[in-house]
C-alpha positions, 0 to 999 in steps of 0.5 A: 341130219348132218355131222354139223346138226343140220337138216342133210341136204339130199342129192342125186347122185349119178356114176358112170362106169365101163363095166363092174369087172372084179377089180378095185376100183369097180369094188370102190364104186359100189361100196360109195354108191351104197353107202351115199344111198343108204344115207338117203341120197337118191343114186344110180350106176350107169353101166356101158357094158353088161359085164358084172363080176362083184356082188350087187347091193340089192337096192342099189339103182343099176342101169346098162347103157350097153354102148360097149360091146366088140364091135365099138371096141375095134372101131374105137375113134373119136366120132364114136367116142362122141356118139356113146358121150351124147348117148350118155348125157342123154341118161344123164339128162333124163335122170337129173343127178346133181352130181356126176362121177366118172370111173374107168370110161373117161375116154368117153365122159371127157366129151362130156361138158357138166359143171358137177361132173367129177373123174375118178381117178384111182391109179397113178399112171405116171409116178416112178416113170422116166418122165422123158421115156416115150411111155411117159410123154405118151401118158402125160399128154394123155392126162393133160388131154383129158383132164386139163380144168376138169374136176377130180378126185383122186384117192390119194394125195400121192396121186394128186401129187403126181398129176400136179408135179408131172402132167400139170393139172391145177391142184384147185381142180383137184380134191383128194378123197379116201375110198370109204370103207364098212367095217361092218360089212367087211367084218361079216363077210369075214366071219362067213362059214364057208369051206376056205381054200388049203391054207396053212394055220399061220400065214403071211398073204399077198392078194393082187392080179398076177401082173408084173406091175404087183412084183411077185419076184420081189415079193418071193425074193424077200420072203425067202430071204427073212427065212420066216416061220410062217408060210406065204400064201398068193391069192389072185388072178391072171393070164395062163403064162403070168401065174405059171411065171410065178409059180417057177420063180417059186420053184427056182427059189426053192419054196415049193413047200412054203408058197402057196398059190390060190385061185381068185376069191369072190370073198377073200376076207376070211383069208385076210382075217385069218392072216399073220400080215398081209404084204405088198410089193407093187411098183405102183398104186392108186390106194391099195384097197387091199391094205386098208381092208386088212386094217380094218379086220385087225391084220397087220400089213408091210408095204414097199413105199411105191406111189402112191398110197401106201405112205397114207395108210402105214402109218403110226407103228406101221411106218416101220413096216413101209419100206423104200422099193429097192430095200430088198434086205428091208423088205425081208427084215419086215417080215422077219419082224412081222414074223416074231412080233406082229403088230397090234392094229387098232382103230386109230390105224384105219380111222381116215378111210371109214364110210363115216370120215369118207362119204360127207366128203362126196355129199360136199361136192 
């Protein structure tokens, strides 16, 4: 049955995606593509390439299309765009989805012509860009190539905003839906025996790629400034020369002995749970998973207000603890704060990203 007590209509649904590389968005996909099946849909994962990084649902249909490998990725033009375009609509055909959803390979699916194919669009390329800096005009006209009278979804309302106010795109083509969260998946893998990597008792966390985009500067900056009890720990991954950036910001400031930097973890949420809070500090994002899922196993979270995404999620109580990017004594007094007096997270917290809101919304497309 449906939330309205009707008999549920059950849909085909088809994802298309580059690769299941360990990142956000790939997480997302599977965690709705399982969710949309366990609700009886009938759904299947189109892969490009053979790179796989996050645990698989074990029921969940996986195909690789491998039209992605090295030599494609050197010729890389529009006539071979094309080509891997047809190859997927010839799937795609094959399978019969009545809805189509695209992630992390629109260079390609925009070839694509199907009244019912939708682009993911998880992060927000564009927000807090000069619009007349070059990196801006190029990324604008990239949008508008794309995704002119297209289909989307965006993650965020911050990021439809952007697309809207900056690049153009028509608002009526697009509809914001929230990554639906398993609270009770993500509260088992929390509660796994396992032995955790060193961490301190009682810990502030920061989880993200060691890209400069994340900000690790600001975020050991105000971490050094609020003079907190409770010791910070970076949990991530990156190239060789971005962690050892890191790690000498970490030694100038002196905070050898209170920062502790850790490996990539398949399963990083015993490290959530157990957190004091969790802390943010990006330039910008599309809708940060990770704050969401530190809600979700009852872990207060800080964030600087970049677009977008966090504005949404730190809400209620947490709105105390958003913080304008350039406030850098804000940032430290949230943690201070934080520090004495963590919040207490509660359902209505984190309410709008559960499956339960989130997945009828995919079954009304």
């Amino acid at each position: 049955m449906s939330e309205t007590g009707c008999p549920m209509a059950y849909k085909r649904f088809a994802f298309v995606i580059a690769d299941l590389y360990g990142g956000g968005a790939q997480k997302v996909l599977l965690n709705t593509a399982e969710g949309l099946r366990q609700r009886g849909h009938t759904v299947r994962v189109f892969m490009l390439r053979d790179v796989i990084e996050h645990e698989l649902p074990a029921g969940l249909d996986i195909v690789n299309l491998a039209l992605i490998n090295k030599v494609t990725k050197a010729v890389s033009n529009v006539a071979l765009e094309k080509y891997q375009a047809q190859r997927i609509r010839k799937a795609l055909e094959a399978y019969g989805p009545d809805s189509i959803i695209s992630c992390s390979c629109d260079k390609i699916t925009r070839h694509i012509k199907h009244p019912r194919l939708y682009f993911w669009i998880h992060a927000n390329s564009i927000a807090g860009l000069p619009p007349e800096a070059p990196e801006a005009r190029k990324k604008i006209k990239k949008l508008q190539r794309f995704y002119h009278a297209r289909h989307l979804i965006t993650v965020s309302q911050g990021i439809k905003a952007s697309l809207h106010d900056l690049a153009g795109l028509l608002p009526d083509r697009m509809r914001v839906i929230y990554n639906p969260f398993d609270q009770d998946a993500i509260r088992l893998a929390a509660s796994e025996e396992k032995a955790l990597p060193h961490a301190p008792r009682s810990y502030f966390l920061h989880v993200g790629t060691f890209e400069p985009r994340k900000r690790h500067d600001r975020l050991l900056k105000a971490y050094a400034a609020s003079h907190a009890s409770s010791p910070l720990v970076i949990l991530g991954k990156g190239k060789a020369n971005e962690k050892q950036a890191i790690q000498q910001q970490i030694d100038e400031l002196g905070l050898s002995e209170s920062v502790t930097m850790l490996d990539y973890q398949s399963n990083p949420y015993p490290l959530i749970a157990n957190a004091k809070a969790l802390v943010l500090t990006s330039d910008r994002e599309g809708l940060p998973t990770v704050l969401i899922e530190a809600l979700l196993l009852h872990t207060p979270v800080i964030s600087v207000d970049c677009p977008s995404g966090p504005r949404e999620i730190l809400t209620q109580e947490f709105a105390e603890f958003l913080v304008a990017p350039d406030d850098a004594a804000g940032l430290a007094e949230a943690i201070a704060r934080m520090d004495r007096d963590p919040v207490v997270v509660e359902p209505r917290h984190y309410q709008p990203f559960l499956k339960e809101t989130v997945l009828p919304q995919f079954e009304a497309l």
